[in-house]
VEXVO-490084 format. One record per residue (C-alpha): residue number from 1; residue in three letters; x, y, z. Coordinates in Angstrom, 1 decimal, always signed. Each point is the difference from the previous one (the first is absolute). Example, Ala and Ser with C-alpha at 12.3 -4.5 7.8 and 13.67 -1.06 7.14 Angstrom:
// residues 2
   k   r      u      v      w
   1 ala  +12.3   -4.5   +7.8
   2 ser   +1.4   +3.4   -0.7
This chain:
// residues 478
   k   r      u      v      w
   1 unk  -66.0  +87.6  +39.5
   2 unk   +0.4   -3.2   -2.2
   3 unk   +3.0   -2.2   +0.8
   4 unk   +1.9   +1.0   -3.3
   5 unk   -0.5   +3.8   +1.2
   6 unk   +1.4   -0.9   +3.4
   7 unk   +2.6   -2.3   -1.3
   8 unk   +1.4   +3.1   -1.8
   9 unk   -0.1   +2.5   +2.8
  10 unk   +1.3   -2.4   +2.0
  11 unk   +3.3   -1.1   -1.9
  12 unk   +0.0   +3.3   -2.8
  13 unk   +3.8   -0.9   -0.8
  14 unk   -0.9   -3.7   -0.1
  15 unk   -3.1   -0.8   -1.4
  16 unk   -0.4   -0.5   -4.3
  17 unk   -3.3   +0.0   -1.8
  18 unk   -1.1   -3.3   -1.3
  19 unk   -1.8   -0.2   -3.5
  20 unk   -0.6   -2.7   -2.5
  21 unk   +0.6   +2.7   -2.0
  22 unk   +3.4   +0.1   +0.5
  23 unk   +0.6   -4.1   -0.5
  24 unk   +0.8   +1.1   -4.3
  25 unk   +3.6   +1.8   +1.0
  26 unk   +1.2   -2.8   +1.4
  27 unk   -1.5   -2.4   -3.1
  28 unk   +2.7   -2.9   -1.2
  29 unk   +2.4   +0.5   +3.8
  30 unk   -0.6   -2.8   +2.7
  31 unk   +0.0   +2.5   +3.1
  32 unk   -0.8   -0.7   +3.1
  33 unk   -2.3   +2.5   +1.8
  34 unk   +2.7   +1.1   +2.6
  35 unk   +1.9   +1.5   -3.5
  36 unk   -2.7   +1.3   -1.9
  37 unk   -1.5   +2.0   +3.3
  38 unk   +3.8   +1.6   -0.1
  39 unk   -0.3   +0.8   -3.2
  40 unk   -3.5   +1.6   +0.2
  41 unk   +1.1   +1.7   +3.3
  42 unk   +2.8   +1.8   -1.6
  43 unk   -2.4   +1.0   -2.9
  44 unk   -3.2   +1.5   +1.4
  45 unk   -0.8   +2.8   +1.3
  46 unk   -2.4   +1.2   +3.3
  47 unk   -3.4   -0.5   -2.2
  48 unk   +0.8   -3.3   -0.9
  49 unk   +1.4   +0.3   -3.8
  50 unk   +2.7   -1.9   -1.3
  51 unk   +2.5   +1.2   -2.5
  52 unk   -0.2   -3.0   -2.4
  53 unk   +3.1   +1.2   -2.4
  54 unk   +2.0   +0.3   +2.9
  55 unk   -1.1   -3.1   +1.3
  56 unk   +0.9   -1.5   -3.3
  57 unk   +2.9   +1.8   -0.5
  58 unk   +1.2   -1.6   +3.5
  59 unk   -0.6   -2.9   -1.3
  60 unk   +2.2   +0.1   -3.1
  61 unk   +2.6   +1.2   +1.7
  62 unk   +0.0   -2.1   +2.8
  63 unk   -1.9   -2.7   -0.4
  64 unk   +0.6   -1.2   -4.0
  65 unk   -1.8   -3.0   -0.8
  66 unk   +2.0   +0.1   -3.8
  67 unk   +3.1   -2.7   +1.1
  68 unk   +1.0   +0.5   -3.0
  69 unk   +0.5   +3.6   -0.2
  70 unk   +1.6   -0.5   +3.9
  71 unk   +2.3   -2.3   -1.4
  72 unk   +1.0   +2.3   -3.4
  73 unk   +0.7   +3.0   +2.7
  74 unk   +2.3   -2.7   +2.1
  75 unk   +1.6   -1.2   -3.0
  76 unk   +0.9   +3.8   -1.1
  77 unk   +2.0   +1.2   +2.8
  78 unk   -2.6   +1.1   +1.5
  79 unk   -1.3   -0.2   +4.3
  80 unk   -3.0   -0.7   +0.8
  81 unk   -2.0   +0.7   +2.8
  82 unk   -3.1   -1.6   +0.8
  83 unk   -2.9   -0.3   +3.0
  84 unk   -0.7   -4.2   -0.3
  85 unk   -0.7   -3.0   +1.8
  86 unk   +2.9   -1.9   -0.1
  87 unk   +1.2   -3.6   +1.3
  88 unk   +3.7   -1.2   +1.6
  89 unk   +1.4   -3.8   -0.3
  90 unk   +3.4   -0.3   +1.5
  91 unk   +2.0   -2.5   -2.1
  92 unk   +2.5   -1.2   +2.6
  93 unk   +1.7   -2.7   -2.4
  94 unk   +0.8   +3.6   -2.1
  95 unk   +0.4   +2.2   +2.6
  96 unk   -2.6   +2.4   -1.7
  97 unk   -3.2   +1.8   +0.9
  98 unk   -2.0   -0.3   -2.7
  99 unk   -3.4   +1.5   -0.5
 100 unk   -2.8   +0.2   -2.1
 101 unk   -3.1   +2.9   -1.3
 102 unk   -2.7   -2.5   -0.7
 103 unk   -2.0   +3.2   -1.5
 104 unk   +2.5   +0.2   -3.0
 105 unk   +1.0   -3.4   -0.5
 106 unk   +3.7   +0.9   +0.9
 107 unk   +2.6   -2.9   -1.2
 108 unk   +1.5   -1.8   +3.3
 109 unk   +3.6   +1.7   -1.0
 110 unk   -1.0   +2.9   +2.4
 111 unk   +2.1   +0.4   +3.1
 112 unk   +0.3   +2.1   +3.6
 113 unk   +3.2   +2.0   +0.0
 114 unk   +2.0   -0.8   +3.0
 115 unk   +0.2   +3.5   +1.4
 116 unk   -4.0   +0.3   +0.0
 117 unk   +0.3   -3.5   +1.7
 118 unk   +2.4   +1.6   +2.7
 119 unk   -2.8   +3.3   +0.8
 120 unk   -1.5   -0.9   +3.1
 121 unk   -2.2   +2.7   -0.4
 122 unk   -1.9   -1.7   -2.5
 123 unk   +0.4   -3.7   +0.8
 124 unk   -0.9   -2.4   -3.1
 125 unk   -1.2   -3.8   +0.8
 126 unk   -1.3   -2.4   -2.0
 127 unk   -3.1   +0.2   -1.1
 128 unk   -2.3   +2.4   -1.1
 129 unk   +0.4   +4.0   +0.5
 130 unk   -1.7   +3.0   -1.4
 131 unk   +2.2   +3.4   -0.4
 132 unk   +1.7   +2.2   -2.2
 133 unk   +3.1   -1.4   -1.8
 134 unk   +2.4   +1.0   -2.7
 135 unk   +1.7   -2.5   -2.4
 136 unk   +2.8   +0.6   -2.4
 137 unk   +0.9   -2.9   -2.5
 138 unk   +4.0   -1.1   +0.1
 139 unk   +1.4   -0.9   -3.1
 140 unk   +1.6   -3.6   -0.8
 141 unk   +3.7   -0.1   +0.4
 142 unk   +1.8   -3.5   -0.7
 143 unk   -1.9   -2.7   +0.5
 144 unk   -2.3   +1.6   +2.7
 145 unk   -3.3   +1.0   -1.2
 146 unk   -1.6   +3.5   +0.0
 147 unk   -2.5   +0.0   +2.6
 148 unk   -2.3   +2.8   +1.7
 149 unk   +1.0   +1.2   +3.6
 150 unk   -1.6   +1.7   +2.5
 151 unk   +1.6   +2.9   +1.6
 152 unk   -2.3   +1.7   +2.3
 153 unk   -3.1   -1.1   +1.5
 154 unk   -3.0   +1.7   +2.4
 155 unk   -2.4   -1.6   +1.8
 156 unk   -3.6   +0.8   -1.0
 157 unk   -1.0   +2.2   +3.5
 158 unk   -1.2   +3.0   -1.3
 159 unk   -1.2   +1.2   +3.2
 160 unk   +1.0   +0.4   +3.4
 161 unk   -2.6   -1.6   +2.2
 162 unk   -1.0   +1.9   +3.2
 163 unk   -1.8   -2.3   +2.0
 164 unk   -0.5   +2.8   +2.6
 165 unk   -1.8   +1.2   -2.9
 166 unk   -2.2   -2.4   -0.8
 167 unk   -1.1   -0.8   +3.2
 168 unk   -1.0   +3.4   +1.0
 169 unk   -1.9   +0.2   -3.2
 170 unk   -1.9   -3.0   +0.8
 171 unk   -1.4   +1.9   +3.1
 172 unk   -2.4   +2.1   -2.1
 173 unk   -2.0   -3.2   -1.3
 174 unk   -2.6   -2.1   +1.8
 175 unk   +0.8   -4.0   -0.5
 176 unk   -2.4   -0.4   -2.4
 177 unk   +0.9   +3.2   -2.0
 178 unk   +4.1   -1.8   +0.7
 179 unk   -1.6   -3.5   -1.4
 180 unk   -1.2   +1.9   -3.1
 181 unk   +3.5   +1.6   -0.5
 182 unk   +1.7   -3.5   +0.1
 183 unk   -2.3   -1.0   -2.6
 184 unk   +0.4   +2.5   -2.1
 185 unk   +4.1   +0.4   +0.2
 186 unk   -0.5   -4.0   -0.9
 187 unk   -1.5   +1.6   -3.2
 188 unk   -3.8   -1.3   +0.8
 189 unk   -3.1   +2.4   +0.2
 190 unk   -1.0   -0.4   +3.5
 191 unk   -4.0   +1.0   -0.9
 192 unk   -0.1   -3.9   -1.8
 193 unk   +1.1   -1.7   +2.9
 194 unk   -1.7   -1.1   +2.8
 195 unk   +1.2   +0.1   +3.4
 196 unk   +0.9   -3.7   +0.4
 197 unk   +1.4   +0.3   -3.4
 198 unk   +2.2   +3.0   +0.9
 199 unk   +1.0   -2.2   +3.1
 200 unk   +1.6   -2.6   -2.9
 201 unk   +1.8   +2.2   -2.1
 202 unk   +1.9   +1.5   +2.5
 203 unk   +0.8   -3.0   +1.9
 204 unk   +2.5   -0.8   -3.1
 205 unk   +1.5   +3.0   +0.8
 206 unk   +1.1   -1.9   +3.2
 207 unk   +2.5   -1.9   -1.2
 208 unk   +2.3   +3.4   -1.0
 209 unk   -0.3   +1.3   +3.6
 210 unk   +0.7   -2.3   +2.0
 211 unk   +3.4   -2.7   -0.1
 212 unk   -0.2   -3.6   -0.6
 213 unk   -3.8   -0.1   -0.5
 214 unk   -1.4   -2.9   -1.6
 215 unk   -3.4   +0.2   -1.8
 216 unk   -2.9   -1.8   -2.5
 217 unk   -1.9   +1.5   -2.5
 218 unk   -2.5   -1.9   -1.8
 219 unk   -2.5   +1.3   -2.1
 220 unk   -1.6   +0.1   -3.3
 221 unk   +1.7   +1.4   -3.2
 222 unk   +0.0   +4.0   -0.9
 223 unk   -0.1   +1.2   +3.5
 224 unk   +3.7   +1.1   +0.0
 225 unk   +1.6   -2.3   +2.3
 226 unk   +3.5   +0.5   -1.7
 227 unk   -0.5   +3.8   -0.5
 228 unk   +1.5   +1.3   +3.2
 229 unk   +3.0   -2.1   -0.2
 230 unk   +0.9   +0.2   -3.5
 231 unk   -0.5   +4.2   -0.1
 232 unk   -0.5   +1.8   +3.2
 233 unk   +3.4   -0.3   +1.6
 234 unk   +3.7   -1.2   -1.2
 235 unk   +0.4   -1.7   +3.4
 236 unk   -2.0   -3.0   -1.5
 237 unk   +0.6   -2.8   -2.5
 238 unk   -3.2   -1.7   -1.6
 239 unk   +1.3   -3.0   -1.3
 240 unk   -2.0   -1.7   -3.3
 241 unk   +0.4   -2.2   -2.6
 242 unk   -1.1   -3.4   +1.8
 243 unk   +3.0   -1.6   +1.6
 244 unk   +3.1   +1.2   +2.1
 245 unk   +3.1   -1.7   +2.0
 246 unk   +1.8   +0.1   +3.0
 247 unk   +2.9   +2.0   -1.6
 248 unk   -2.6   +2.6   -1.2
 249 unk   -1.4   +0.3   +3.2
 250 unk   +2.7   -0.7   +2.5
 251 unk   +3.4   -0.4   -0.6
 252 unk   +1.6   -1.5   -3.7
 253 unk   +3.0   -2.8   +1.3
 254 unk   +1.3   +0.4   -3.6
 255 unk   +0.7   +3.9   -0.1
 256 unk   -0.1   +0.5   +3.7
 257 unk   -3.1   +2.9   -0.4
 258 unk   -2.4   +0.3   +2.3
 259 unk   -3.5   +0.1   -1.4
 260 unk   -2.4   +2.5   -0.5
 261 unk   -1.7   -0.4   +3.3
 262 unk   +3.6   +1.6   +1.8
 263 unk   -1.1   +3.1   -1.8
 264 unk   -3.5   +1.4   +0.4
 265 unk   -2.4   +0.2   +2.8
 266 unk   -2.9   -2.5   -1.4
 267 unk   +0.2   -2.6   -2.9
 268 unk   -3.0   -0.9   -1.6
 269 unk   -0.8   -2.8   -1.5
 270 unk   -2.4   +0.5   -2.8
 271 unk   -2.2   -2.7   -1.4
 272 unk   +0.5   -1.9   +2.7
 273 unk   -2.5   -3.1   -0.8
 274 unk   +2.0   -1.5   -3.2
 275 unk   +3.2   +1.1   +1.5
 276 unk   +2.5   -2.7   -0.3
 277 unk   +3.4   +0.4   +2.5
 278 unk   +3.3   -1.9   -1.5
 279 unk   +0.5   -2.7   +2.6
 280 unk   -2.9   +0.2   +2.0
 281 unk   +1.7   -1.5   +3.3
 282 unk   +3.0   +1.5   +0.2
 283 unk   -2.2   +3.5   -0.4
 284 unk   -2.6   -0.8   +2.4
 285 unk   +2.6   -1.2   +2.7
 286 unk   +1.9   +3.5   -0.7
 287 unk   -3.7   +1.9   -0.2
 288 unk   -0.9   -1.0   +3.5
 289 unk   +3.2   +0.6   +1.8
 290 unk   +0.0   +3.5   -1.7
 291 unk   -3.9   +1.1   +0.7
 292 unk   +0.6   -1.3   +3.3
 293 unk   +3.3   +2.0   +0.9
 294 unk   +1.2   +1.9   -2.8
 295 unk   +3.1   -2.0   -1.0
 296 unk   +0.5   -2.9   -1.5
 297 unk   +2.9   -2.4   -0.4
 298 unk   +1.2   -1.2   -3.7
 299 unk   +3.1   -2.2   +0.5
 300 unk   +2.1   +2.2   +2.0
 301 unk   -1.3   +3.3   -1.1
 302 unk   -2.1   +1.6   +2.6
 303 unk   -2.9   +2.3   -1.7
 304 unk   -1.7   +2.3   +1.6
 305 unk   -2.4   +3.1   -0.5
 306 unk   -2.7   +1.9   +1.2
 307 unk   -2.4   -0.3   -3.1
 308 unk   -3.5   -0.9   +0.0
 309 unk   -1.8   -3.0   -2.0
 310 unk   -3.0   +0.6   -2.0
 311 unk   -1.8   -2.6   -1.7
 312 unk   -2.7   +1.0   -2.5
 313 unk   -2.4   -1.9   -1.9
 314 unk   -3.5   -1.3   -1.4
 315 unk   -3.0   -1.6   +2.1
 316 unk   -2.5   -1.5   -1.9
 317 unk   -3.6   +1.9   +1.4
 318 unk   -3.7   -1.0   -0.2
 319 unk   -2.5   +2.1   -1.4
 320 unk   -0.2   +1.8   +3.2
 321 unk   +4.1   +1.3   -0.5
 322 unk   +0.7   -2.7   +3.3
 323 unk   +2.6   -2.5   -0.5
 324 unk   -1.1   -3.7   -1.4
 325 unk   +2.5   -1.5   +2.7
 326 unk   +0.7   +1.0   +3.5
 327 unk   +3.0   -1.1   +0.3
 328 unk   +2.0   +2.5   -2.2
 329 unk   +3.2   -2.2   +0.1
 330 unk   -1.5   -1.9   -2.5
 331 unk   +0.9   +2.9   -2.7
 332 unk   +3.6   +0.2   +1.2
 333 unk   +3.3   -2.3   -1.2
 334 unk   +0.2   -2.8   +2.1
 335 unk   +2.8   +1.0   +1.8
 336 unk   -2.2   +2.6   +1.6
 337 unk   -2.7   -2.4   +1.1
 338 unk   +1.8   -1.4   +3.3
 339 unk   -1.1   +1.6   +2.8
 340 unk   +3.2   +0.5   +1.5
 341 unk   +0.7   +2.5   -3.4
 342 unk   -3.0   +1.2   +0.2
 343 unk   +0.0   +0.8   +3.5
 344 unk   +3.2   +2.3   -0.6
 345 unk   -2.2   +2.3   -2.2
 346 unk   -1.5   +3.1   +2.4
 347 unk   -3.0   +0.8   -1.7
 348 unk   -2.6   +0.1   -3.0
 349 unk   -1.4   +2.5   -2.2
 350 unk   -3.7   -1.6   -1.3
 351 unk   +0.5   +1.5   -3.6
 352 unk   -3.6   -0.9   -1.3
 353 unk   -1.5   +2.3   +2.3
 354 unk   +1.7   +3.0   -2.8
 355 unk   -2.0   +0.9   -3.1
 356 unk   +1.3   -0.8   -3.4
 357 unk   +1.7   +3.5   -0.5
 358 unk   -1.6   +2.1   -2.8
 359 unk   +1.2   +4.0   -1.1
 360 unk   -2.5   +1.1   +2.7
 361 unk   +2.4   -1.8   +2.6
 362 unk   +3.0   +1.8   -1.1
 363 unk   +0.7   +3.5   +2.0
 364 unk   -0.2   +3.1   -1.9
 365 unk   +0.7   +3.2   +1.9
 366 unk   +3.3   +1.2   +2.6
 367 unk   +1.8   -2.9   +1.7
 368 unk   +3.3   -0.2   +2.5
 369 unk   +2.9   -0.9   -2.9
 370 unk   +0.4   -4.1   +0.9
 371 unk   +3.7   -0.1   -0.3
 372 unk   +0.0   +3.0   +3.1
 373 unk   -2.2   -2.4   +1.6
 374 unk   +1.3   -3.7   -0.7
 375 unk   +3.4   +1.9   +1.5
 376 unk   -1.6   +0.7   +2.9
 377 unk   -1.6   -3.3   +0.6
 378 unk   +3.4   -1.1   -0.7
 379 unk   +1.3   +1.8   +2.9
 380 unk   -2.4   -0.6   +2.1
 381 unk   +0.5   -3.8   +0.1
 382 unk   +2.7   +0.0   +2.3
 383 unk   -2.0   +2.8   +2.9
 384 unk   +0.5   -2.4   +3.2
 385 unk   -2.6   +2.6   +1.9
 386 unk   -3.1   -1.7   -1.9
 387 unk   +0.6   -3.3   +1.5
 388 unk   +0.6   +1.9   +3.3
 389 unk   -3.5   +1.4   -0.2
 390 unk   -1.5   -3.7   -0.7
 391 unk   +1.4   -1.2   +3.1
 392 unk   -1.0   +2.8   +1.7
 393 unk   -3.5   -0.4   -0.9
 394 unk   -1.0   -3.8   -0.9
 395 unk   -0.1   -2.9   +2.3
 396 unk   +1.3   -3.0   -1.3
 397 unk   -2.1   -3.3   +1.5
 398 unk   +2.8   -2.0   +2.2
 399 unk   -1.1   -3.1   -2.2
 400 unk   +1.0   +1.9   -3.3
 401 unk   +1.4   -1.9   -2.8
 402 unk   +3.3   +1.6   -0.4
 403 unk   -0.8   +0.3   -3.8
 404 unk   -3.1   +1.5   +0.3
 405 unk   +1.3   +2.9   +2.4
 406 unk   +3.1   +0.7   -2.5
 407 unk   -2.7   +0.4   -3.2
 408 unk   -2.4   +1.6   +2.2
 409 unk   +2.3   +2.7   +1.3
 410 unk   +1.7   +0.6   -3.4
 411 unk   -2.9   +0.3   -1.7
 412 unk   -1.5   +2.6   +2.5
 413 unk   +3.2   +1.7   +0.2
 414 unk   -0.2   +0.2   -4.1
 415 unk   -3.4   +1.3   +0.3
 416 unk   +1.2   +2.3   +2.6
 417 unk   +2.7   +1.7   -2.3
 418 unk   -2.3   +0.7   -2.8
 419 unk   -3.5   +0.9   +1.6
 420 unk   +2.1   +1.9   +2.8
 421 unk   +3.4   +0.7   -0.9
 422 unk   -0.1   +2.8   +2.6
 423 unk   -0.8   -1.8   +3.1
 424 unk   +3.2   -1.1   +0.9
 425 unk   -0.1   +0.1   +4.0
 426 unk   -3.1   +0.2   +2.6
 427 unk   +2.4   +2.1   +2.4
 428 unk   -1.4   +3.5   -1.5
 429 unk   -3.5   -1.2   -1.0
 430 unk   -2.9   +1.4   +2.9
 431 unk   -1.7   -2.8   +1.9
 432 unk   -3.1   +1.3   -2.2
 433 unk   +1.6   -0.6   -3.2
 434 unk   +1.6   -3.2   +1.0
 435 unk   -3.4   -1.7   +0.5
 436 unk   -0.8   +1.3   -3.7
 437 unk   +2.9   -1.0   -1.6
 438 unk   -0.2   -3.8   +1.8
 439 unk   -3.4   -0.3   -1.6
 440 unk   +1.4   +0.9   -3.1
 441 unk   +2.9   -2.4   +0.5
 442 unk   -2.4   -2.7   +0.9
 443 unk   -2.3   +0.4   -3.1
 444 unk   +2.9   +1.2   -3.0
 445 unk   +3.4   -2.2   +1.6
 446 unk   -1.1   -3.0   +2.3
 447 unk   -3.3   -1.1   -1.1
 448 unk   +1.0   -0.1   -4.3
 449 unk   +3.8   -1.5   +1.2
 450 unk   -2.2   -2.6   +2.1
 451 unk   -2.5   -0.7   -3.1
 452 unk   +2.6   -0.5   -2.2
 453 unk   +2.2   -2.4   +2.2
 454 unk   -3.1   -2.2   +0.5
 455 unk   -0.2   -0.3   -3.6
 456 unk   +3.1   -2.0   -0.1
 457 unk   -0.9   -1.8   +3.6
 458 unk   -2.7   -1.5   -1.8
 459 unk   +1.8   -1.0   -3.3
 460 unk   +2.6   -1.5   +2.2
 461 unk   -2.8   -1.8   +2.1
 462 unk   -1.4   -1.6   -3.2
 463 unk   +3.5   -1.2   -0.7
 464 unk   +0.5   -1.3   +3.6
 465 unk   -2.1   -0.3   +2.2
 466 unk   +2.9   +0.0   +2.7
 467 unk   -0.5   +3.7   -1.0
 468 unk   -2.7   +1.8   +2.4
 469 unk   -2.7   +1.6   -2.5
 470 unk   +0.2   +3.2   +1.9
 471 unk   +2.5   +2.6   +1.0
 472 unk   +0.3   +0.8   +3.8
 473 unk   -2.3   +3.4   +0.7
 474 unk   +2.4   +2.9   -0.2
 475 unk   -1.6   +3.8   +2.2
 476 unk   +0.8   +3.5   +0.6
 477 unk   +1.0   +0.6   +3.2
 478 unk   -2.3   +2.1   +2.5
């Protein structure tokens, strides 16, 4: 049985087919993956078909990309409803929550209507949010403007994730057949990659399952390194366009916003080699208290969060696809080239070991939907019994660098969550089994969180040299 085949006996209500053929309906929309595999989910049936007039009929209904048409049908009396990604900026000199649909190009006078603002049940925060929203344009009166209002809103969760689910489901694969799943829900065609090259792609799933983790990505160009975070889950923010701020990022003294890193599990960083950062000190002083303790000080606004950093960027490589420089740093703003910084950082992903992706690397065939399973990932960040399970079965050396340890452990605890998600205690595992699953531990968890931590060991040993060059030797407990 091939992985797709299994993948679709496995989740049957869950899992969509994946086609290039089916890229055309969604020609001219900007759509991250998590959306479209909705979409196609809701429109195909048990052999794999898609209904594409539905699908497009969907779309014109409630995803228009005609602002001007949406605008016309406002203007007329009319209310519209709409599925859209959406973003929130509370103007406190105003008193107004304003917000924005980059996909139409909405004017700014667009506004939160107080009762929505008042609905727990569907809190709204600044920033960005996906759901379904309806909008009704109010007409000028005096001196006051018309302006568009929005009346209702619901978060884009389609499903309801059983974990319980998922983790019995992942009892009917072997790990390697579970490694090929995670490539393939990550949209890749597993049959391309080699093992150690299945190893990096879902190491930057890491980042999404576990809190606070802090991670490089260096590679060469065209091997996706901004994919995952820009399409596979709303819980993370790829930020682009070659420069950023403290108020972006953290907290905005002017407005009194917090930043987009309040609001999503990882923030990456895209680019990361000609990135420039608006007042370099100040953000590096900021940075380090943050990545070393998740909050942050500005003035006398405390921030604090449990998203993840992602840096990702270009290496220059030698014929032989093997960096030009060993010390990495080199490709990375300046404010990440002291060691302390640096040292902050849990792990790296060596991006030139991927192929330049061609069609033949993209999946084609039955795959888990990705927004079921960034949800889960999602949820499964905060399950305390992984960690349990890595004291229970690693010993820490006494001489430990208490960095190393923290990186070492979340990393292996990330690894944990995604290669066994339904391990989550040794209590009912036989003695037999236990000796099993430590060897897979060892090789799957310890051993690629330990390769990875070394990496930045050494790029902070190149900095310093009051940096030791290697990391303390972590082992599974017999």
């Amino acid at each position: 049985m091939t992985i797709n085949e299994k993948t679709k006996e496995c989740f049957a209500e869950l899992s969509i087919m994946k086609s290039r053929n089916y890229d055309s309906l969604f020609k001219g929309r900007n759509l991250p993956s998590f959306v479209k595999d909705f979409i196609l989910r809701r429109y195909t049936d048990d052999n794999g078909a898609v209904n594409g007039p539905a699908v497009e009929a969907y779309l014109a209904s409630k995803m228009p990309s005609d602002a001007e048409m949406l605008k016309q049908c406002l203007l007329g009396g009319d209310s519209v409803n709409i599925t859209t990604r959406f973003t929130v900026n509370t103007d406190m000199a105003k008193g107004m929550v304003r917000f924005t649909l980059p996909e139409i190009n909405l004017s700014s006078d667009a506004f939160v209507s107080q009762e929505l603002l008042e609905n727990d049940a569907e809190p709204i925060t600044d920033g960005e949010h996906w759901g379904n929203i309806t909008l009704v344009y109010v007409e000028p009166e005096g001196r006051r403007k018309g302006y568009v209002l929005m009346t209702t809103y619901k978060a884009f969760e389609p499903y309801r994730i059983d974990v319980p689910y998922y983790m019995q489901a992942r009892e009917n694969f072997t790990t390697d057949e579970w490694i090929d799943f995670l490539v393939a829900t990550m949209e890749y065609n597993p049959e391309e990659f080699s093992e150690e090259q299945k190893q990096e792609l879902i190491s930057r799933l890491l980042p999404l399952v576990e809190p606070r983790l802090n991670m490089i990505e260096l590679g060469p160009k065209g091997t996706g390194k901004s994919y995952v975070y820009n399409n596979l889950s709303k819980h993370a923010w790829l930020l682009a366009g070659g420069r950023t701020s403290r108020a972006k990022l953290f907290y905005n003294k002017a407005t009194r916003q917090f930043g987009v890193m309040k609001n999503y599990d990882v923030v990456g960083i895209d680019e990361i080699t000609t990135f420039q950062f608006s007042d370099p000190n100040e953000m590096q002083s900021i940075m380090k208290s943050y990545l070393e303790a998740g909050k942050a000080a500005v003035d006398n606004t405390m921030f604090q969060s449990e998203c993840g950093l992602m840096l990702l960027g270009n290496i220059p490589l030698d014929k032989d696809m093997r960096p030009i420089n060993p010390s990495y740093v080199k490709c990375l703003p300046e404010m990440f080239r002291e060691s302390a910084t640096m040292d902050r950082f849990h792990g790296f992903i060596e991006g030139w070991k991927l192929p330049r992706l061609t069609k033949d690397h993209i999946i084609e065939g039955w795959v888990l939907n990705c927004e079921y399973f960034s949800s889960v990932l999602h949820i499964l960040r905060f399950a305390s019994e992984y960690d349990n399970v890595f004291s229970e079965l690693v010993a820490v050396p006494h001489d430990c660098d208490l960095r190393d340890k923290t990186a070492v452990q979340r990393m292996s605890t990330a690894y944990h969550k995604l290669l066994f998600p339904h391990v989550r205690s040794l209590d009912n595992i036989d003695p037999e089994e236990i000796v099993t699953f430590k060897q897979l531990y060892n090789h799957y968890c310890l051993q690629p969180a330990m390769r990875r931590r070394q990496i930045i060991r050494d790029q902070c040993h190149r900095i310093d040299r009051e940096f030791k060059p290697e990391v303390s030797e972590f082992s599974i407990i017999q």
